[in-house]
C-alpha positions in Angstrom: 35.5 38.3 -63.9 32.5 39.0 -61.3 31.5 35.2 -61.9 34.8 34.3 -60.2 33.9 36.7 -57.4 30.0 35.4 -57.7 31.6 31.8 -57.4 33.9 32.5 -54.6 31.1 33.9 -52.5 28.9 30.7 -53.5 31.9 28.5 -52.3 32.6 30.6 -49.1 28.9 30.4 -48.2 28.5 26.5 -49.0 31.7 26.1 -46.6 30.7 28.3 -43.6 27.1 26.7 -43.7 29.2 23.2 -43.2 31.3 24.4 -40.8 34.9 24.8 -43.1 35.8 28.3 -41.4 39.0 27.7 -42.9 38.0 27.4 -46.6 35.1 30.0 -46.3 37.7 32.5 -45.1 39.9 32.2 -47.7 37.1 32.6 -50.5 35.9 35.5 -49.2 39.1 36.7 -49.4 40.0 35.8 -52.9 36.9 36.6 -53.7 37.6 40.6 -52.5 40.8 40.4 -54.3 39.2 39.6 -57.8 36.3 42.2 -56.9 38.6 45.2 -56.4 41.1 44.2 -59.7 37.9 44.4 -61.4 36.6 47.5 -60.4 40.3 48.9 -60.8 40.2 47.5 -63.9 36.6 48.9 -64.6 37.8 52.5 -63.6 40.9 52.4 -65.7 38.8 51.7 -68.8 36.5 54.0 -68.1 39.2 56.8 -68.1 40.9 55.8 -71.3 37.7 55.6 -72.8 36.7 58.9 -72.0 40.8 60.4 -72.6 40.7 58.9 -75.8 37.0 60.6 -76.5 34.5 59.7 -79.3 35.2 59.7 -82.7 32.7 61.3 -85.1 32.1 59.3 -88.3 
């Protein structure tokens, strides 16, 4: 998922530098959006890992 957001920045970069404010504004954005889901989504596994604790074999 963070080579989505890795991409998105590229893209936004590669815009800005040509002068598409337009395009470059909405990849940063999109590329926020997908940075924060996976960081939620990070966090939520790291609870559920740690609720569900480890089991000794």
């Amino acid at each position: 998922m963070l080579g989505w957001v890795v991409t998105f920045l590229v893209i936004a970069l590669i815009a800005g530098i040509l002068g598409f404010g337009g395009i470059a504004g909405a990849s940063i954005e999109i590329a926020k959006i997908i940075f924060f889901v996976a960081v939620v989504l990070f966090l939520v596994s790291a609870v559920v890992g740690l609720a569900r604790g480890r089991n000794r074999v």
